[in-house]
VOTORBA-112859 format. One record per atom (N, C-alpha, C, O, CB): residue in three letters; x negated, y negated, z negated. Coordinates in steps of 0.05 Angstrom, whole numbers, plus 5000, padded with zeros to 4 digits. Glycine has a CB too. Example, Ala and Ser with C-alpha at 12.3 -4.5 7.8 and 13.67 -1.06 7.14 Angstrom:
<pts>
ALA473651144844/ALA475450904844/ALA473650664844/ALA471550664831/ALA477450894819/SER474350454858/SER472750214857/SER474249994843/SER473249774839/SER471850124886/
</pts>
This chain:
<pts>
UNK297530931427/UNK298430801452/UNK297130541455/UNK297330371436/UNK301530771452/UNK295430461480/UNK293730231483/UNK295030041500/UNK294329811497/UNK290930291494/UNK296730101516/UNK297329991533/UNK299430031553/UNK300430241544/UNK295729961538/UNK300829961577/UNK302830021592/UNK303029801616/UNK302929561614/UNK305330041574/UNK303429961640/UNK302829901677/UNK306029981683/UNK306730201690/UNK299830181700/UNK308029731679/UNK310529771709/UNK309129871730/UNK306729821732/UNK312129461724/UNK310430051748/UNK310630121774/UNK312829871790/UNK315029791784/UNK311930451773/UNK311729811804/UNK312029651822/UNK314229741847/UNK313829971856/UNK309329611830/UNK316029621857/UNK318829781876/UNK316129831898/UNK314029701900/UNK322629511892/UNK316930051912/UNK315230141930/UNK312530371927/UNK311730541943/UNK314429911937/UNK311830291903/UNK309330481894/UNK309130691879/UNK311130761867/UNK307930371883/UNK307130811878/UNK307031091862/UNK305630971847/UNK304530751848/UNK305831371873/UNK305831191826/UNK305431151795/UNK302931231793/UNK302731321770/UNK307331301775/UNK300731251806/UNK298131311815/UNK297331031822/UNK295430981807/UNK298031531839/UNK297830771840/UNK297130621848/UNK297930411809/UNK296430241800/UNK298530601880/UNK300030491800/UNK300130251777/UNK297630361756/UNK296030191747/UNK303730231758/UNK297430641748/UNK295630761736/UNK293230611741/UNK292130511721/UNK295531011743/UNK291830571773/UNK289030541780/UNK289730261759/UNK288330291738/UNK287730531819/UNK290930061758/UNK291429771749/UNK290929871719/UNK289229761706/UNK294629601758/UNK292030021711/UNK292630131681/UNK289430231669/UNK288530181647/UNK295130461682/UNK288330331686/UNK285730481685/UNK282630171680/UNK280730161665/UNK285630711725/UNK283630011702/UNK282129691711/UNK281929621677/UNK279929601663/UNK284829411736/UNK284529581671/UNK285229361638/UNK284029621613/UNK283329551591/UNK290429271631/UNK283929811620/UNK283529951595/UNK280329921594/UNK279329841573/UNK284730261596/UNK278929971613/UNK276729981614/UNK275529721612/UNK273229731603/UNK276230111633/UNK276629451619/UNK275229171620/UNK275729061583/UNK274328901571/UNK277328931649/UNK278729261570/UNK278229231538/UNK277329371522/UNK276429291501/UNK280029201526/UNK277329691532/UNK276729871519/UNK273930061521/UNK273930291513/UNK278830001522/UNK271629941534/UNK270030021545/UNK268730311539/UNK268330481556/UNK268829841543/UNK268430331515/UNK268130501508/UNK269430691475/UNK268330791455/UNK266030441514/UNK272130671483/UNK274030721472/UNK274631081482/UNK275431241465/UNK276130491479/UNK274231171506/UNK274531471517/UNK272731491538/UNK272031311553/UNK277431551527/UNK271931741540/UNK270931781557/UNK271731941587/UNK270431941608/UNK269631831545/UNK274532081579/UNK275332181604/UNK278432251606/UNK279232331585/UNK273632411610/UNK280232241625/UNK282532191628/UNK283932471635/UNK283232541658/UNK282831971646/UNK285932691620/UNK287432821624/UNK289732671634/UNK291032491624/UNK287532951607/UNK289932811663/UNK292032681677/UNK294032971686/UNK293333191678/UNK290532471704/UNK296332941702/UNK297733121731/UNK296733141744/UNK294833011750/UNK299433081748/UNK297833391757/UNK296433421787/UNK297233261806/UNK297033321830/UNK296733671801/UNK298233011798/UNK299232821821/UNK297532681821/UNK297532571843/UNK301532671821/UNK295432601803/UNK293132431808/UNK290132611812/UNK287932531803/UNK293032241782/UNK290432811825/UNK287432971835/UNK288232881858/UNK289933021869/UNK286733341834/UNK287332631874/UNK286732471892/UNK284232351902/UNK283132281881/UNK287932321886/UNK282932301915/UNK280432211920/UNK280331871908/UNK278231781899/UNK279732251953/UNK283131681911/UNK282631351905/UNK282631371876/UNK281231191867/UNK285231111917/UNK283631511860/UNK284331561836/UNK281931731818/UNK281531681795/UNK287031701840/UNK280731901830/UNK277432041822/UNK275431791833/UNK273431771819/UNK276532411844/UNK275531671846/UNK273331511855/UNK273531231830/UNK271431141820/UNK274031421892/UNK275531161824/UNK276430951817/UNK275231021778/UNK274030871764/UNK280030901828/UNK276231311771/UNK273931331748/UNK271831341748/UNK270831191730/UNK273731481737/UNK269931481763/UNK267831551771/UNK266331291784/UNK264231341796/UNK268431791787/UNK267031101784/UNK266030801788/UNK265430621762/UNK264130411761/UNK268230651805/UNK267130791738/UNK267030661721/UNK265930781695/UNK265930721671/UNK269330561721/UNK264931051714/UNK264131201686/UNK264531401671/UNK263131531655/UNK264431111672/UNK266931411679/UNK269931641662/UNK270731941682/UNK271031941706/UNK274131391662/UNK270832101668/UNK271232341667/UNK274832481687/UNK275632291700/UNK271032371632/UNK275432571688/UNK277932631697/UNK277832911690/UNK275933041697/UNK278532571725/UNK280033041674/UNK281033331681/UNK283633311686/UNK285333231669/UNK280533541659/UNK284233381709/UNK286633401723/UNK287633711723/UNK286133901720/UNK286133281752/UNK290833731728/UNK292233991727/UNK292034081773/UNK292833971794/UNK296633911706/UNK290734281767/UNK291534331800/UNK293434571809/UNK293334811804/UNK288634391817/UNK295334421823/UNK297734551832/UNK297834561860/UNK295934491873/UNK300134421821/UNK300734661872/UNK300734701902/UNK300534431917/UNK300134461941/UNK303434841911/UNK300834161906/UNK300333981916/UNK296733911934/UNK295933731949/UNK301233831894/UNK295434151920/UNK292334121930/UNK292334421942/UNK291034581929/UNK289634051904/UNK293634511964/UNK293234761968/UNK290934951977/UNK290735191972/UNK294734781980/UNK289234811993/UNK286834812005/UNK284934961975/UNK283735171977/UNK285934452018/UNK285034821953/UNK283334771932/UNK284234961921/UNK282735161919/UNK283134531917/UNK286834981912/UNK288635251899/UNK287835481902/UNK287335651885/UNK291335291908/UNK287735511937/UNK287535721950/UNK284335871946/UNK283836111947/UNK288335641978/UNK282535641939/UNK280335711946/UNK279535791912/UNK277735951909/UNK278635481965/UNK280535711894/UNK279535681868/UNK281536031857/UNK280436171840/UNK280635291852/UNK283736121867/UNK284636351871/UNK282836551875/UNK282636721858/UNK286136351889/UNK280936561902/UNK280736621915/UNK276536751900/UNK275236961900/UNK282036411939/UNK276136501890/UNK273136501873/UNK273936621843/UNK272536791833/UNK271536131870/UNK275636531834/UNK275736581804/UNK278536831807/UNK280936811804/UNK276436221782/UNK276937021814/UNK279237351809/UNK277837531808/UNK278537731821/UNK281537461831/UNK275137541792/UNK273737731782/UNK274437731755/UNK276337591747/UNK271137701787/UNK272737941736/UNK273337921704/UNK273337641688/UNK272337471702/UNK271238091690/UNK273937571668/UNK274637351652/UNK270937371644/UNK269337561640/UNK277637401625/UNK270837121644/UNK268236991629/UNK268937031595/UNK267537121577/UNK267736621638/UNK271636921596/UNK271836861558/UNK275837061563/UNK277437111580/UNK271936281542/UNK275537101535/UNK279037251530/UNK279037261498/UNK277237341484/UNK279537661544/UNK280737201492/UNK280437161459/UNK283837031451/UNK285937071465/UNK277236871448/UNK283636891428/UNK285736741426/UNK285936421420/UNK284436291405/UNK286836861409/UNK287636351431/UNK286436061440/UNK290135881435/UNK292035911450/UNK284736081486/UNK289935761418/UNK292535561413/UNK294135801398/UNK295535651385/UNK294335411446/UNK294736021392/UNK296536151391/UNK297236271405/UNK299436371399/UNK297836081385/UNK296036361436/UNK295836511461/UNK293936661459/UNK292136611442/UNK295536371484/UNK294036891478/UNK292137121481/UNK291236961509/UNK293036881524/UNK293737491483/UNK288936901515/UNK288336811532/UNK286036891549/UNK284537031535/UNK288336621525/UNK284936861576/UNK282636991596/UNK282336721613/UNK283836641631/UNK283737301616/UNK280136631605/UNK278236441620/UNK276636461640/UNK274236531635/UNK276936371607/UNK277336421664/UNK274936351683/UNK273736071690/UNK275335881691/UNK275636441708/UNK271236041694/UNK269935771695/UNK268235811723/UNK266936011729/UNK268035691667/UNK268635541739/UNK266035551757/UNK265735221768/UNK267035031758/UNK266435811787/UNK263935211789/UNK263034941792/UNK263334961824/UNK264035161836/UNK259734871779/UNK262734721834/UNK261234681856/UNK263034701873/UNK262534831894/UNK259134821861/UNK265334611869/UNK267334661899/UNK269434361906/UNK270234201890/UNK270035001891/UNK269834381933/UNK269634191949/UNK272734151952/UNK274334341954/UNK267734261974/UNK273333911952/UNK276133881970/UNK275733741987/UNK273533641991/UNK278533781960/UNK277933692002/UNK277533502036/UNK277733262022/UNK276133092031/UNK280333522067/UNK278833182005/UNK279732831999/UNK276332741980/UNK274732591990/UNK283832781969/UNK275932841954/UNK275132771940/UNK271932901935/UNK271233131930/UNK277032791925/UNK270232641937/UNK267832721949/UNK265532851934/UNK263332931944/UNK266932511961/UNK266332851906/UNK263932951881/UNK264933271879/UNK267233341879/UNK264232741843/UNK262633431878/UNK264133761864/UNK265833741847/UNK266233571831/UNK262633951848/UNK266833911851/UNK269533971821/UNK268834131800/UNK266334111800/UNK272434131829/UNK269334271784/UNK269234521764/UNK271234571759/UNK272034381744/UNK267834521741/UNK273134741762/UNK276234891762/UNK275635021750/UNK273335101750/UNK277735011782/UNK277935121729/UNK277435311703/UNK281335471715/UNK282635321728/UNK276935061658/UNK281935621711/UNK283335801709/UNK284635921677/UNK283036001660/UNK281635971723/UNK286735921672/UNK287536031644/UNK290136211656/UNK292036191672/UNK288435751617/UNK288736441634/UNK292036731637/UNK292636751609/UNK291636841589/UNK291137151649/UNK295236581616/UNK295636611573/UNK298436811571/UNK300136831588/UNK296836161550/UNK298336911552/UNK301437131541/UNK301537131516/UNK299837181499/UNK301437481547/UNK304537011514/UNK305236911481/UNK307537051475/UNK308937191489/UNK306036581476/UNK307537001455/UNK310637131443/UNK312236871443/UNK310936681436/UNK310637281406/UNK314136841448/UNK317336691447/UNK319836881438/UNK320637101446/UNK318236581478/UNK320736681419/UNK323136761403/UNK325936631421/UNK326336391421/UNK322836621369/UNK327436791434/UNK330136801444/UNK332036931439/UNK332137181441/UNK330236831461/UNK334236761429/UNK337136941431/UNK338636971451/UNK339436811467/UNK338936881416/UNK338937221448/UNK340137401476/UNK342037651459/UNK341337841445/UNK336737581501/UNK344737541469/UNK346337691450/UNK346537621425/UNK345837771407/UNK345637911449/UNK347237401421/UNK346837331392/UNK345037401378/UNK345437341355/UNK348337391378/UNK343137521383/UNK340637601366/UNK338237511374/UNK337437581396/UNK340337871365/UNK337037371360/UNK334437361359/UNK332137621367/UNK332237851360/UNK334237291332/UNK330137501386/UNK329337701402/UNK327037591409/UNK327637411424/UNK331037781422/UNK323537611407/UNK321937721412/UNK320737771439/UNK320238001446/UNK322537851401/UNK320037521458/UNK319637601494/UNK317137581498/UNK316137421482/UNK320937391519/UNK315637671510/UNK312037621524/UNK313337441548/UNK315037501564/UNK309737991540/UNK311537141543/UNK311837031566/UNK308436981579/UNK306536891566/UNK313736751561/UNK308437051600/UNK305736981610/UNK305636701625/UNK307736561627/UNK304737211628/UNK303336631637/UNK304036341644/UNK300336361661/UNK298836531652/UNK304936051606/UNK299836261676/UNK297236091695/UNK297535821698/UNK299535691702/UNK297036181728/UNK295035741693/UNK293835461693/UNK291335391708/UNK289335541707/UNK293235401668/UNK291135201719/UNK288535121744/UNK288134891730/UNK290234781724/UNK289235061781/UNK286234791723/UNK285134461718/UNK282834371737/UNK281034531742/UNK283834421686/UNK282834231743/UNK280534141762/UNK279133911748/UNK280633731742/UNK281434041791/UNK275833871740/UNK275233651730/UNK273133611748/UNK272733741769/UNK274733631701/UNK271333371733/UNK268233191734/UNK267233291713/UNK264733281715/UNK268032841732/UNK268133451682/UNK266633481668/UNK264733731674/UNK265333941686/UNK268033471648/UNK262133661663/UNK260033981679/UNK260334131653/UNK260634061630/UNK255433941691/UNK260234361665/UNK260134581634/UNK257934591610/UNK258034731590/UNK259734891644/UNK256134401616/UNK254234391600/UNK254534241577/UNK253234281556/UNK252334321611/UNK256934001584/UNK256933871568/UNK260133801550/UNK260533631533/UNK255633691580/UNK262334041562/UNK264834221542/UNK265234521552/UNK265034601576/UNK268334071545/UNK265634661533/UNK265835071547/UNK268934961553/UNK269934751547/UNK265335491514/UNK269735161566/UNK271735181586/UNK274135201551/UNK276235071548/UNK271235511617/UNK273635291542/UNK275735441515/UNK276735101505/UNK279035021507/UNK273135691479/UNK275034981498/UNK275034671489/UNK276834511509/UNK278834411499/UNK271934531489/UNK276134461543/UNK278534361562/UNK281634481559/UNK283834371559/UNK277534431591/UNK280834811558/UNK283634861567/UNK285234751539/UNK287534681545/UNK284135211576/UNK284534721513/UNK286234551500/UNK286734281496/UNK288734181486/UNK286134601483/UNK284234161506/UNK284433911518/UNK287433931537/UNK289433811531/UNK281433861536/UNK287134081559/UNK289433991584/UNK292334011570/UNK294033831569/UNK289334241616/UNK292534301557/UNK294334351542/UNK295734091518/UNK298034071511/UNK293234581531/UNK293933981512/UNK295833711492/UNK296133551499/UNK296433361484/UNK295333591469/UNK296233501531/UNK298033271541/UNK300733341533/UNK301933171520/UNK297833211574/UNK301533511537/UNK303833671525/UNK304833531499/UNK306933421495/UNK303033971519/UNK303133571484/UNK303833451457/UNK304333151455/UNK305933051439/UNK301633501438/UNK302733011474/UNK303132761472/UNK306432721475/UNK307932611459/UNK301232621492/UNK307032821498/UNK310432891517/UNK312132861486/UNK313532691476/UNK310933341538/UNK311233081480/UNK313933221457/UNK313133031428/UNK314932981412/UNK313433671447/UNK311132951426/UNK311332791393/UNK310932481397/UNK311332321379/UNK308532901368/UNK310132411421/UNK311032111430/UNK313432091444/UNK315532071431/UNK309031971449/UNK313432101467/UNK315031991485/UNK317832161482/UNK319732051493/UNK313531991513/UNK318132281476/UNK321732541461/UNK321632381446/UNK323332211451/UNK322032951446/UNK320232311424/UNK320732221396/UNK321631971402/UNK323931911393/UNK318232221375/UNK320531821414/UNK320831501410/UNK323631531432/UNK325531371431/UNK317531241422/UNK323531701446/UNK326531671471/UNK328731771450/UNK330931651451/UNK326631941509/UNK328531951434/UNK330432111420/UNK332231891389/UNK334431901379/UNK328132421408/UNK329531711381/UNK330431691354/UNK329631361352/UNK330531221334/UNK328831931330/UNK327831261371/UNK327030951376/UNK327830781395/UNK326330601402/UNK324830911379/UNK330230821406/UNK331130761437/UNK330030631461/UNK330630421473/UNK333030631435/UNK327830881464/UNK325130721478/UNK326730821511/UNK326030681530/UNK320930891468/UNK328531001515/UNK330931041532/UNK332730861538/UNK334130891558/UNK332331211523/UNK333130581519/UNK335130431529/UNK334130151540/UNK332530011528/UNK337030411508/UNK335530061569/UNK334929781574/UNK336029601563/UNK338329571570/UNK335029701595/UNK335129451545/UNK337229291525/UNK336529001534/UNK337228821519/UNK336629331490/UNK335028941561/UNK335528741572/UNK333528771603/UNK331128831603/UNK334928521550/UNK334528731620/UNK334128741648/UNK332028491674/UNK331828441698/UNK337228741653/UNK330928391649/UNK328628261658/UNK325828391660/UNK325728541641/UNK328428051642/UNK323928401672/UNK321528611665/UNK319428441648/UNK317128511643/UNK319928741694/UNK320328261641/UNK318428161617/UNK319828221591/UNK319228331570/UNK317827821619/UNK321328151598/UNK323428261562/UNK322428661565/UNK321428771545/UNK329328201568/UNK322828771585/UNK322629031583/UNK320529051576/UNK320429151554/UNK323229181602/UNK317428971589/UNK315129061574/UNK314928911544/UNK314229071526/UNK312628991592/UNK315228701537/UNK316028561513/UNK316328751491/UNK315028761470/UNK318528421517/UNK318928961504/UNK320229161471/UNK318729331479/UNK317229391460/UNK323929311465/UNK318129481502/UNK316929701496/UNK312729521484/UNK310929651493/UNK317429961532/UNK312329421477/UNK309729311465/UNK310029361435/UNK308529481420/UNK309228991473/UNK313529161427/UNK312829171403/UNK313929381389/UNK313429401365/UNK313228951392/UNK316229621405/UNK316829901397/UNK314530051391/UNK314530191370/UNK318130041417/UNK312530031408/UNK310030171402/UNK308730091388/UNK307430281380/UNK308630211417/UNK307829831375/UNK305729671352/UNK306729771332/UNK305229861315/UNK305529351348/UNK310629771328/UNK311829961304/UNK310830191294/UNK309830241272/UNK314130051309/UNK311330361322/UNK311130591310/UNK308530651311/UNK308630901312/UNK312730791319/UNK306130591310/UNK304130641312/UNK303130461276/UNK301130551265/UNK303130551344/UNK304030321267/UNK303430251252/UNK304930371228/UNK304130361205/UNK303330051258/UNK308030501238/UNK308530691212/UNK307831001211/UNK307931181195/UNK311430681204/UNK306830961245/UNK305031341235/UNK302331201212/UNK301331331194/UNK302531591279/UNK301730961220/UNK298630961203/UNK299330961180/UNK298331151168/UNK296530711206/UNK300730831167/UNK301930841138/UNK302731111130/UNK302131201108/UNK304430661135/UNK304131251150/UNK305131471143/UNK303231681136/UNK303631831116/UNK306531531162/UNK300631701154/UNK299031851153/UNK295931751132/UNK294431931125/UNK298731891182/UNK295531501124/UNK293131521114/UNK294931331092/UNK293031321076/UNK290131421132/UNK296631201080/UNK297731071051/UNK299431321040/UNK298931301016/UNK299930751055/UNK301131531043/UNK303331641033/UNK300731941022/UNK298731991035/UNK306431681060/UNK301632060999/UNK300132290992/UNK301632581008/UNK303832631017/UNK300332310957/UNK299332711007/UNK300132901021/UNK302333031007/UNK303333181024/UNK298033051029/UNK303233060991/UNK305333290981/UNK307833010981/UNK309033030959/UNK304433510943/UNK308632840992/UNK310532641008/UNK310932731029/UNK312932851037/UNK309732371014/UNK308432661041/UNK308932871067/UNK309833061074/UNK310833081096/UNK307932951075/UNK309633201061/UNK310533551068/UNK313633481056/UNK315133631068/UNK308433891043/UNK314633371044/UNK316433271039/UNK319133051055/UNK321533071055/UNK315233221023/UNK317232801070/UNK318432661083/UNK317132631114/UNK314732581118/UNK318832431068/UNK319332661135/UNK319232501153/UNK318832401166/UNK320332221159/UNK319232451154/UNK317232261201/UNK316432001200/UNK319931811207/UNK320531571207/UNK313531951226/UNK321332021211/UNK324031931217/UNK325631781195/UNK326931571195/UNK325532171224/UNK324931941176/UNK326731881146/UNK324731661136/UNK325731471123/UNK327232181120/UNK322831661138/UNK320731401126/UNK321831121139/UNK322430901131/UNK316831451137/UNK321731251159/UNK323230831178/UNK326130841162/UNK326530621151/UNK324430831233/UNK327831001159/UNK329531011156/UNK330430841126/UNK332330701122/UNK329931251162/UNK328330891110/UNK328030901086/UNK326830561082/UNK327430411063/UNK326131181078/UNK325330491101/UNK324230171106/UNK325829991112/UNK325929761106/UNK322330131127/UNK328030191132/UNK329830031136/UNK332529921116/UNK333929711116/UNK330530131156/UNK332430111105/UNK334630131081/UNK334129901059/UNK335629751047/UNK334330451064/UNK330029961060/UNK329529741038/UNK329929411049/UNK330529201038/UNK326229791026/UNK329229461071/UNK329929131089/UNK332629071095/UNK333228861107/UNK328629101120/UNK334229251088/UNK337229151088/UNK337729021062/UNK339528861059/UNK339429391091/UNK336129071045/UNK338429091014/UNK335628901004/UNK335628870980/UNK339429520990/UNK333228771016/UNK331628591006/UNK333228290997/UNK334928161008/UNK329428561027/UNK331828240972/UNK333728000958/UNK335528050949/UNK336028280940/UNK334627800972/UNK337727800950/UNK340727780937/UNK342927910966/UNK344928040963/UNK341427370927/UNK342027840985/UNK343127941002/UNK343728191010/UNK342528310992/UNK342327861014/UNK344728361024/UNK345828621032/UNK346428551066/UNK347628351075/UNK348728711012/UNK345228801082/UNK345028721122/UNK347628771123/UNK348528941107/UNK342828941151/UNK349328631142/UNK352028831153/UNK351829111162/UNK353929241167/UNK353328721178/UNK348929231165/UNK348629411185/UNK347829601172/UNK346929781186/UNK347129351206/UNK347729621139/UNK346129761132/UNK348130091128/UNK347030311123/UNK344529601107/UNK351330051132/UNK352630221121/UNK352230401150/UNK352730641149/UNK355730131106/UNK351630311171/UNK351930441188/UNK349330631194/UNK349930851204/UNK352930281205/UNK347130581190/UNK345130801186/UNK345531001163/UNK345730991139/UNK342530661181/UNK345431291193/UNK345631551187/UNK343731561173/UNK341831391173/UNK345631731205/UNK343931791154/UNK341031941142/UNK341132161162/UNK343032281171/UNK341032071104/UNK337632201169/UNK336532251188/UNK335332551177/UNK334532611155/UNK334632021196/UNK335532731204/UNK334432981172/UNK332333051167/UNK330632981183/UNK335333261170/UNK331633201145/UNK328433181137/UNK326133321159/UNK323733311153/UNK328133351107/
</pts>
């Protein structure tokens, strides 16, 4: 996590982004090269605004671009270019280039994914075994020459991951969910140094602790365990320490 853009009363979260996009790039110059975003930002101010600076975009395209939808439907419903297995999905790839929207003025390359997985549900008290199928549209700037379509679609796919092992985690177990004070400088304030935390005990976690710890502990029970030792550091003992749960493995 590098950084963080309030939205402003009035604005979309597209307009604080472009600001978010300005600071990353004036510190991080060449820190990434291209931005998995929503389909709320396949926009023309928002593609222009990378593409001024250098950077890449693969965006998710949904009914919000219908024109593009319709037409990328419409090109990519012949046989699959690629079908194999891909994340743990049975998956069928189509790739192509060169297509136009009304807003945004450079070609696109839209890739298409038909994935069918197995999911485990109980239904009837029993555990049970479902095929779920699922379609995916991405729209980028990247040209095929220089990632195969197999490489994006897991690219688009771990924004996902970011969702579920950052932002769940830190809302679930770091109270990155609570306003614990109602100024917006104090608010960006905690969420800066919530994140310098935990970014500094995934690093410990992941390159000081041996791997068979690992498989063993945590990153939940590791804070937990820091914290326990910073209660009971010295002669002293925290008031607070009886009240931290053990957290489960």
């Amino acid at each position: 996590m590098l950084d963080v853009e309030p939205i402003a009363p009035g604005e979309g979260e597209v307009v604080a982004a472009g600001r978010l996009v300005e600071r990353l790039v004036r510190h991080y110059p060449r820190f990434f090269d291209a931005l998995v975003v929503d389909a709320t930002y396949l926009q023309a101010p928002f593609f222009k605004l990378c593409q001024l600076h250098g950077k890449h975009v693969l965006a998710v395209l949904k009914e919000n671009n219908p024109s593009l939808l319709a037409e990328a439907r419409a090109v990519l419903s012949g046989p699959p270019l690629w079908h194999g297995s891909l994340n743990h999905r049975h998956s069928e790839l189509w790739d192509a280039e060169e297509f136009r929207s009304d807003s945004i003025e450079a070609p696109l390359r839209i890739i298409r994914s038909r994935e069918r997985s197995m999911r485990r549900q109980r239904i009837a008290g029993q555990w049970k075994l479902r095929e779920v199928c699922a379609e995916w549209f991405w729209a980028t700037t990247i040209p095929q020459e220089m990632i195969p379509a197999r490489q994006l679609c897991q690219i688009g796919h771990q924004r996902w991951s970011i969702e579920n092992r950052i932002f769940n985690q830190l809302g679930a177990h770091w109270g990155l969910n609570h306003c614990f004070h109602h100024q917006p400088a104090a608010i960006l304030n905690f969420w800066l140094i919530l994140w310098l935390a935990f970014t500094m005990l995934g690093c410990f976690f992941l390159r000081n602790l041996k791997a068979p710890l690992r498989q063993r502990l945590s990153l939940i029970e590791l804070a937990r365990l820091i914290l326990c030792g910073l209660g009971t550091l010295g002669r002293w003992r925290a008031p607070w320490l009886d009240l931290i749960q053990r957290a489960p493995p």
